[in-house]
LOTI-967420 format. One record per residue (C-alpha): residue number from 1; y, z, x. Coordinates in steps of 0.001 Angstrom, whole numbers, padded with zeros to 6 digits. Example, Ala and Ser with C-alpha at 12.3 -4.5 7.8 and 13.67 -1.06 7.14 Angstrom:
BEGIN
site seq 1 y -004500 z 007800 x 012300
site seq 2 y -001060 z 007140 x 013670
END
This chain:
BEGIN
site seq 1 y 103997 z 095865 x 100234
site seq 2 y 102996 z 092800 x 102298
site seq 3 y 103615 z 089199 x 102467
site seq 4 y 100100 z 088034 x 102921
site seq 5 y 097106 z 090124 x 101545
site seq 6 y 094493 z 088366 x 103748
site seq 7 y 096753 z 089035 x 106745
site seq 8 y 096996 z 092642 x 105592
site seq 9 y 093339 z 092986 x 105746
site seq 10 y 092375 z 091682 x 108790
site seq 11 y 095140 z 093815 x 110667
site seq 12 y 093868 z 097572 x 108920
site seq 13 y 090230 z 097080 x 108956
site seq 14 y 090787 z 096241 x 112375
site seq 15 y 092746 z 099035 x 113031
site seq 16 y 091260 z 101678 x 110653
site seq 17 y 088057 z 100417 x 109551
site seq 18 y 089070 z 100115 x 105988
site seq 19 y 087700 z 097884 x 103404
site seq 20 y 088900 z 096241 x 100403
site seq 21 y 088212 z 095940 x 097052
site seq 22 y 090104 z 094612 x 093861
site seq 23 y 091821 z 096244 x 091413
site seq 24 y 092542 z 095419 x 087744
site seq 25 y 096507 z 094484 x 088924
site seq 26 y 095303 z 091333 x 089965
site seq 27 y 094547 z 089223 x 093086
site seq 28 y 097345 z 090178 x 095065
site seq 29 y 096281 z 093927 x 094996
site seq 30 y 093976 z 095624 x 096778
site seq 31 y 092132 z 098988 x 097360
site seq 32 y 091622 z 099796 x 100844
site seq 33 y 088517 z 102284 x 101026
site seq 34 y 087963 z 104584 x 104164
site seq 35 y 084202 z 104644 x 105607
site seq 36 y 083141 z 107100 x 103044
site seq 37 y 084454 z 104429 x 100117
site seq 38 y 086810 z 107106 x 099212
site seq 39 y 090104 z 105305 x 098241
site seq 40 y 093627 z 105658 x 100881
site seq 41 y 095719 z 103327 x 099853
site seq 42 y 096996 z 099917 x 097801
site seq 43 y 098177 z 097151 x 099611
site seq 44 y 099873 z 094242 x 097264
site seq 45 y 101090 z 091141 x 098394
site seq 46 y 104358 z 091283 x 096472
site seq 47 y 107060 z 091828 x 099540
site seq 48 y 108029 z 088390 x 098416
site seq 49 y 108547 z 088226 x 095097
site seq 50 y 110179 z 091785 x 094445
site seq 51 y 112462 z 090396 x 097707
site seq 52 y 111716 z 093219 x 099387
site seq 53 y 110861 z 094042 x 103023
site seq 54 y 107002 z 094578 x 104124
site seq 55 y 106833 z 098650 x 104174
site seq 56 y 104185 z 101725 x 103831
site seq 57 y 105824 z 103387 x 100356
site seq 58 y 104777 z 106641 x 098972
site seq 59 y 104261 z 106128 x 095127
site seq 60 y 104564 z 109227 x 092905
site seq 61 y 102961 z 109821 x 089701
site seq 62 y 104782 z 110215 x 086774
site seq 63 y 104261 z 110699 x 082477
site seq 64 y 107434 z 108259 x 081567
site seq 65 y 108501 z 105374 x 083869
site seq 66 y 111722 z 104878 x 081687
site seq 67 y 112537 z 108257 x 081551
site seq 68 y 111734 z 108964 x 085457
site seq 69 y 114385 z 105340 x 086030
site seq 70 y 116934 z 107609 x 083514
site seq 71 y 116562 z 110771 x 086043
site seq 72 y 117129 z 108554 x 088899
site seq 73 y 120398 z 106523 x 087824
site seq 74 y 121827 z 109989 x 086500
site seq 75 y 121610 z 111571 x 089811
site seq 76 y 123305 z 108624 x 091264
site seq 77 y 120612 z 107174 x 092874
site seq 78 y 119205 z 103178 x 092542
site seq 79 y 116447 z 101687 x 090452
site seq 80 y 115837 z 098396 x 092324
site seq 81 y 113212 z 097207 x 090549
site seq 82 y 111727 z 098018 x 087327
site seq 83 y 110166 z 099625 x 085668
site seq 84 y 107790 z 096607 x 085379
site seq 85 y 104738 z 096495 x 083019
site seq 86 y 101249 z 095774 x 084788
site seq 87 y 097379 z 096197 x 083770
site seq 88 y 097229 z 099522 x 084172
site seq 89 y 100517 z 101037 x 083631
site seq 90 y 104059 z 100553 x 084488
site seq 91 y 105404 z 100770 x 088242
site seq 92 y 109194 z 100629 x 089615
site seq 93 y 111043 z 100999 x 093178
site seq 94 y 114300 z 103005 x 093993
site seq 95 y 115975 z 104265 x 096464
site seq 96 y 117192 z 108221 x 096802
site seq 97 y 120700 z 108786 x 096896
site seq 98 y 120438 z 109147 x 100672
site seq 99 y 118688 z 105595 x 100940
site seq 100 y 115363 z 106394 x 101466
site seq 101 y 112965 z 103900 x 099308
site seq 102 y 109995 z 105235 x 097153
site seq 103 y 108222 z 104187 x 094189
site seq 104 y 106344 z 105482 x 090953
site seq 105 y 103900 z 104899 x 088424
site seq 106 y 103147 z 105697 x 085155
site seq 107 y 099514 z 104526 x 084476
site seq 108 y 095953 z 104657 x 085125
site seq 109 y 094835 z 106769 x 088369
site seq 110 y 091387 z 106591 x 090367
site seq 111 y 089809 z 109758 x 089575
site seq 112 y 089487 z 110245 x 093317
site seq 113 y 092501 z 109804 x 094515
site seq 114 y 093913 z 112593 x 096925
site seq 115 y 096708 z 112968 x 099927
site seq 116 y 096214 z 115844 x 102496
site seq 117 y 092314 z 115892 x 101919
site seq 118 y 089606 z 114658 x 104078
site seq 119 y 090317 z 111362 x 105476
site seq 120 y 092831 z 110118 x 102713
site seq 121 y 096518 z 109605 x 104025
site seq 122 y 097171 z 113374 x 105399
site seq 123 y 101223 z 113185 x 104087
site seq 124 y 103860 z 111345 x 103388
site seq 125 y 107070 z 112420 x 105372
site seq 126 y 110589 z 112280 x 104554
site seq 127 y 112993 z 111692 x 107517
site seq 128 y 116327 z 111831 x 105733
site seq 129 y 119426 z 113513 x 106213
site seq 130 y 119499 z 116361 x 104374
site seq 131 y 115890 z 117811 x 103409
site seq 132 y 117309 z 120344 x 100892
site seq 133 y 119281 z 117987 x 098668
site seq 134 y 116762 z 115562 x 099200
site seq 135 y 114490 z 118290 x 097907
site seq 136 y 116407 z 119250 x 094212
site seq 137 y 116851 z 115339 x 093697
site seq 138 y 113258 z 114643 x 093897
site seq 139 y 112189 z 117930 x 092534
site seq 140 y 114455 z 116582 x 088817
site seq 141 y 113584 z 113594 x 088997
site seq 142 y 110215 z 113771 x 089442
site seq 143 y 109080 z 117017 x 087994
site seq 144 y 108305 z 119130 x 091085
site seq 145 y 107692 z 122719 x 090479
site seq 146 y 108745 z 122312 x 086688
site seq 147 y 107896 z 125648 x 084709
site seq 148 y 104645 z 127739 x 085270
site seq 149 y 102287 z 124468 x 084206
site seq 150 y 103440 z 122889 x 087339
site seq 151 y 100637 z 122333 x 090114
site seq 152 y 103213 z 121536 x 092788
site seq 153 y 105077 z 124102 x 094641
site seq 154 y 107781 z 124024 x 096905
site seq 155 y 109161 z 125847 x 099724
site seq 156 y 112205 z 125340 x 102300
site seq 157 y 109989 z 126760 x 105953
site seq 158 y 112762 z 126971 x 108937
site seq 159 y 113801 z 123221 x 108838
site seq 160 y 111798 z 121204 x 106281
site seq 161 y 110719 z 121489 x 102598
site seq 162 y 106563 z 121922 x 102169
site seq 163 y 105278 z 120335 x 099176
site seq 164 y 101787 z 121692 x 098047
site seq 165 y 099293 z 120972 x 094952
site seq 166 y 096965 z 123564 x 094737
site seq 167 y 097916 z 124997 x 097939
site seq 168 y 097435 z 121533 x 099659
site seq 169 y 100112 z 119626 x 101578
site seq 170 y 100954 z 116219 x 099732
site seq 171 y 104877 z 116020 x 100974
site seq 172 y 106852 z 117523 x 103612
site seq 173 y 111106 z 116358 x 103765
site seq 174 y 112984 z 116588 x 107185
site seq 175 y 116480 z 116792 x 107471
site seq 176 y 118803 z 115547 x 110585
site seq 177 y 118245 z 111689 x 110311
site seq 178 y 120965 z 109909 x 111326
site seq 179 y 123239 z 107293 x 109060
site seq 180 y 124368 z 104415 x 111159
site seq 181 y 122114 z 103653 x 113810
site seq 182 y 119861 z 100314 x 113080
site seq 183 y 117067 z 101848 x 114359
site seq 184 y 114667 z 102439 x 111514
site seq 185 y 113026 z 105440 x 113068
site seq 186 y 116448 z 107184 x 112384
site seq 187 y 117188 z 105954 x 108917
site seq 188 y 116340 z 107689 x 106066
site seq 189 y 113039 z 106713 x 105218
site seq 190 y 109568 z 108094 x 103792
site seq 191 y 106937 z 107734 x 106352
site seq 192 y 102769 z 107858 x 104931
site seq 193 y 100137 z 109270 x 107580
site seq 194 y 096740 z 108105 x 108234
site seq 195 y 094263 z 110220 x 109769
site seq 196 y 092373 z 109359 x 112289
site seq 197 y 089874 z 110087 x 115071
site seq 198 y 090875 z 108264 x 118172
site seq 199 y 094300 z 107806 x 118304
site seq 200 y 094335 z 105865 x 121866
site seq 201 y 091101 z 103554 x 120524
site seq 202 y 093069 z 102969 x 117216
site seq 203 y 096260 z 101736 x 118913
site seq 204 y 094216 z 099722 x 121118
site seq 205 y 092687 z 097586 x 118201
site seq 206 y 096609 z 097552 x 116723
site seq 207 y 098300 z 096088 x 119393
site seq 208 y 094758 z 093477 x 120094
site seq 209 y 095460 z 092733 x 116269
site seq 210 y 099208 z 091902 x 116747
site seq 211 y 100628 z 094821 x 115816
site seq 212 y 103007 z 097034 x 118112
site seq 213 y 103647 z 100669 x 119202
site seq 214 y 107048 z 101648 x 117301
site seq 215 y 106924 z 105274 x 118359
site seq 216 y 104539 z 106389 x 121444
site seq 217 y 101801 z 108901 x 121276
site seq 218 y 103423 z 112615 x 121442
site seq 219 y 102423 z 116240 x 119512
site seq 220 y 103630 z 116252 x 115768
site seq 221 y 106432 z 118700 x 115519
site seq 222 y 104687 z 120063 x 112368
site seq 223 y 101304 z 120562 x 113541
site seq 224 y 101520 z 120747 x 117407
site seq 225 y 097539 z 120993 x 117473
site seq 226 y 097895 z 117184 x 116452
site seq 227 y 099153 z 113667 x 118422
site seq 228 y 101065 z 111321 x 115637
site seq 229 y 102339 z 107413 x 116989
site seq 230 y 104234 z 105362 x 114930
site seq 231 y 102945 z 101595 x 114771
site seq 232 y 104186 z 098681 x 113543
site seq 233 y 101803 z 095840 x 111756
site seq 234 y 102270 z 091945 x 112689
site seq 235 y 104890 z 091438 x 109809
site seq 236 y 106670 z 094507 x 110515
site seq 237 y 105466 z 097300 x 108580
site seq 238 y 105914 z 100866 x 109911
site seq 239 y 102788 z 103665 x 109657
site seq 240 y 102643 z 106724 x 110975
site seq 241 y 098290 z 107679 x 112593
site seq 242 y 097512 z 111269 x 113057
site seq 243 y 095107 z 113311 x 114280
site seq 244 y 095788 z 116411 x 111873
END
């Protein structure tokens, strides 16, 4: 979610060498599309009027928006806004009971849309404060590992919950984030990972585009093969690059 789509743009095909196309939401939604034209992301230019912060959101698939909201309040968690009826399906934004923001849809998918493959986004990472409750709320709420049909499967490994669709890594939740600090790198929060190449060229363009280094370059405590930095566009909004 950004204020300005243009702006948006500009900064990530700078940055990642993405480009755009539109999508049957409207003009202020976009497809970003890697170098191979495989799709990686949606970037809307609603931060504004859903009076909401600009921020990289992870939004997960589900069969009934109303029923998914339901889950949610039951568990004692927030629907903040939604479920609201688009082109292509219906789309809402909550918050887990820990305070980590996420979103879902119930709609129309690209037919090649992937996480953890190739050069899509290669996760989306939970920082929160407890991974293993975090883990049964989204797990009900969303259908995770729900009877043998289920393509997801999930697994608690030493000090983090693995979530895999046919044996791939889409979501991984870490526990030990910390409540009261304002840092946001501390907060619970869901963090989405782009691949890339050249992670010292691709923080170059970011900061020569006006965006910032949030988190310096150092070896992902998941993957220790691979470098992650956390970065932070010109209107604020955090992303995680890795070379996994």
């Amino acid at each position: 979610m950004t204020h300005d789509l243009g702006s948006a743009r500009d900064f990530y095909g700078a940055v990642l060498g993405w480009r755009f196309r539109a999508t049957p939401l409207g003009g202020e939604f976009a497809v970003a599309l890697d170098e191979d034209g495989s799709p990686v992301a949606g970037v809307g230019a609603v931060a504004g009027s859903l009076r909401a912060g600009v921020a990289w959101l992870p939004y997960f698939g589900v069969a009934d928006a109303d029923a998914t909201a339901a889950r949610i309040r039951e568990r004692g968690a927030t629907v903040a806004v939604g479920p609201l009826t688009m082109t292509a399906g219906r789309a809402a934004l909550a918050a887990d009971p820990q305070g980590a923001t996420f979103g879902f849809w119930a709609g129309m998918t690209m037919d090649n849309w992937s996480v953890g493959r190739g050069a899509a986004p290669a996760t989306v990472r939970l920082r929160t404060r407890d991974a293993f409750a975090a883990a049964i709320f989204y797990a009900e709420v969303l259908g995770w590992a729900a009877g043998p049909e289920s393509r997801c499967d999930v697994r608690y490994e030493e000090d983090h919950v693995r979530v895999t669709v046919d044996g791939c890594t889409v979501a991984e939740l870490y526990g030990g984030a910390l409540e009261t600090p304002p840092d946001p790198q501390v907060r619970p929060r869901w963090e989405v990972h782009f691949r890339v190449r050249d992670l010292a060229a691709a923080i170059r363009a970011a900061t020569a585009a006006g965006g910032s280094v949030a988190l310096p370059a150092a070896p992902d405590p998941a993957n220790g093969a691979a470098q992650i930095v956390t970065l932070r566009d010109p209107d604020g909004g955090l992303f995680t690059l890795t070379t996994a």
